[in-house]
N, C-alpha and C positions, 0 to 999 in steps of 0.2 A: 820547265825550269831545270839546269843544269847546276849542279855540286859538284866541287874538287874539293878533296877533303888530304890534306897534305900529312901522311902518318911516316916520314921517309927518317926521325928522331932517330938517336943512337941512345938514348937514356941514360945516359951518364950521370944525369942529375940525381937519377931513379935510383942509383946502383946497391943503397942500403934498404928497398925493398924489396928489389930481387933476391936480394942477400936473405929478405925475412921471405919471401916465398921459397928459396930453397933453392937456385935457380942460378946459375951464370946469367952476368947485365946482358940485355937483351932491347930491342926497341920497347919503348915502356908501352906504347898501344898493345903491345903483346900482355902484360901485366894486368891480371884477375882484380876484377870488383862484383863482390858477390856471385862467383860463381863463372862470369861469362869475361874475357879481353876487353881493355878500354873503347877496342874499336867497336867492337859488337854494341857494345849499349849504342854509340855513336850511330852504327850505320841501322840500327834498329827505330833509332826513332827517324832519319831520312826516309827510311821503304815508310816508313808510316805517314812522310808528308802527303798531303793533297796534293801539292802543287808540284813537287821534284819529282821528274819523269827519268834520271838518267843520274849516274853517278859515276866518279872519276876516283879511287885512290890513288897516290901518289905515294910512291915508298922505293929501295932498294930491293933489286931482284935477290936477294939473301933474304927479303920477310916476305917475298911471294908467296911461297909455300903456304906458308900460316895463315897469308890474305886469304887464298883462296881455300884453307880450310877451314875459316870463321864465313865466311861469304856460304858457303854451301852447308855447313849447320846450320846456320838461319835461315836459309830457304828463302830468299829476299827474292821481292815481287819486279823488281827493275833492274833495266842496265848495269851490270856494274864493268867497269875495266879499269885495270891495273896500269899505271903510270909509273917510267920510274924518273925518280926524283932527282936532284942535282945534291951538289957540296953543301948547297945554305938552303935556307927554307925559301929565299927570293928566287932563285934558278929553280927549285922544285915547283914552285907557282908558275912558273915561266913555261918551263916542261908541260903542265897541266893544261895552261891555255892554249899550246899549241897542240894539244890532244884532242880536243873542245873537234865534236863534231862541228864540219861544215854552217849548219843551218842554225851553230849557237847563237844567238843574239845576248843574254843575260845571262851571268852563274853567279853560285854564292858560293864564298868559299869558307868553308869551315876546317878549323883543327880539330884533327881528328882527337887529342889528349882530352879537348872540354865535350865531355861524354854524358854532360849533365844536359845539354838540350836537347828541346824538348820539339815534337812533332810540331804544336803550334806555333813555335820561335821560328822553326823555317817556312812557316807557311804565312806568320807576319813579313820577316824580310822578303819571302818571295811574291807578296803583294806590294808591300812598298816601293820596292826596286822599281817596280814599273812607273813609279812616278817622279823620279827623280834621278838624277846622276851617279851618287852611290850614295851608301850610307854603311854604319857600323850595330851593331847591337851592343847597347850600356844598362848598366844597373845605376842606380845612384848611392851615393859616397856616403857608409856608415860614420865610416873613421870621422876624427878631428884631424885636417888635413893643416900642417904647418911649412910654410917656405922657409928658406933660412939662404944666408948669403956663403959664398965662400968659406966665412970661418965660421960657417954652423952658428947663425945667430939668426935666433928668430926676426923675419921681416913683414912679415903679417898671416893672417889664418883665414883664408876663401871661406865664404856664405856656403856651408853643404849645402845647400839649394843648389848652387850649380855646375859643381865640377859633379862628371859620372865617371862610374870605373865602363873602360871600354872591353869589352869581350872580343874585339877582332883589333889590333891595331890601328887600321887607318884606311880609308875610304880612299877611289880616286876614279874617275870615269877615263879607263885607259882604252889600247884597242889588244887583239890578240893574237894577229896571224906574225907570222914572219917575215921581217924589214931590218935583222937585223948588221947588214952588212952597210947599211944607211950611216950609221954609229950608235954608240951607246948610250942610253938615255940614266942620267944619275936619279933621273925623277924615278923610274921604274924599279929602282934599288932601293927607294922608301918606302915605297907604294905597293909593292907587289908581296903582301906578308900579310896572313888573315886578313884579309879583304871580302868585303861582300861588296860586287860593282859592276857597272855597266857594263858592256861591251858591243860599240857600234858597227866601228870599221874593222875592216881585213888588215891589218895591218900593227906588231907590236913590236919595240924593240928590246931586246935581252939585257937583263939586268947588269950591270957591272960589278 
C-alpha cells in the first residue's frame, strides 16, 4: 500500500505558536509536540503500519532540509521520497499522484498536520480500500449540531446518530497518471484534498 502524506502548509494559522516556541512562522509540521515535529509522530506511526510499504511527502523544497533531517532521526524502515507540492493542497495531491510509482494501484492519503493516527487507523483503511471504491475516515458527532438559514435561525437539529466528523475531506475513485492536456476536470479540484482512494487507470486530469 502506498501513502502521500501532503505536509507542503505555510502555517500561517500556526503563527502564535511559533511565536510561543520562540521561533519565526515556519511550516507548522515543523512545529514540536512533546519533543519530536508534527510530522515525526505522523510518519512514525505509517513505518509502523503492517500494510504501508512506501511513502510519499509532499512539501516545498524550503522544508526539504528538515524532511530529511526528521526522516533520518527516526531511522524509518520504508521508502520514503520527497515530493514537491503545488500553490493549493489540491495541485500538491496532484503532484503526489503523479509520483506514485508505476506499479501503484491503491494510496491513502493522509495530512500530514493530524499526527494523532494511529498505526491501526492505516492499516484499517488499507484493508478496506480493497473493497470498495474510496472511502474517508470519521469519528462520530459529540456536539449538538444545529442548521440555521440565511439569517441564522435555527431550522432543525440532526439525530447525532448520523452526521460524522470526517478526518479526510472527501472520498472519490479517481485515476492518476497524466492526461492533463485532455482538459481540466472541475471534479478533481473537489476531490483531490485528503482523500484516502482508489486508483485504477493510467490516467488523471490536473486540478484547476
Amino acid at each position: 500500500m502506498y501513502l502521500l502524506i501532503p505536509a507542503a502548509g505555510s502555517g500561517r494559522r500556526m503563527n502564535s505558536e511559533w511565536l510561543r516556541q520562540g521561533t519565526a512562522q515556519r511550516n507548522k509540521l515543523l512545529l514540536n509536540l512533546l519533543g519530536k515535529p508534527l510530522l515525526a509522530w505522523t510518519l512514525l506511526a505509517a513505518d509502523a503500519s503492517t500494510h504501508i510499504d512506501w511513502i510519499g511527502i509532499i512539501g516545498q523544497p524550503s522544508d526539504w532540509d528538515d524532511f530529511t533531517t526528521i526522516v533520518t532521526q527516526l531511522s524509518l524502515t520504508k521508502p520514503i521520497q520527497l515530493i514537491e507540492g503545488g500553490s493549493t493542497r489540491q495541485e500538491s495531491v496532484y503532484n503526489g499522484l503523479q509520483a506514485l510509482p508505476p506499479d501503484a494501484e491503491y494510496v491513502l492519503i493522509h495530512d500530514g498536520a493530524r499526527c494523532l493516527a494511529t498505526p491501526e487507523l492505516f492499516d484499517r483503511c488499507a484493508q478496506t480500500i480493497l473493497t470498495c471504491v474510496g472511502l474517508i475516515a470519521a469519528i462520530p458527532v459529540k456536539d449538538t449540531i444545529k442548521v440555521v438559514d440565511e439569517e441564522k435561525l435555527i431550522k432543525s437539529t440532526p439525530d447525532r446518530k448520523r452526521p460524522k466528523a470526517s478526518r479526510c475531506r472527501c472520498s472519490k475513485n479517481v485515476t492518476k497518471k497524466e492526461d492533463s492536456k485532455a482538459g481540466k476536470s472541475q471534479t478533481m479540484r473537489h476531490y483531490l484534498s485528503d482523500v484516502i482512494f482508489q486508483c485504477k487507470s493510467s490516467k488523471a486530469k490536473k486540478p484547476t
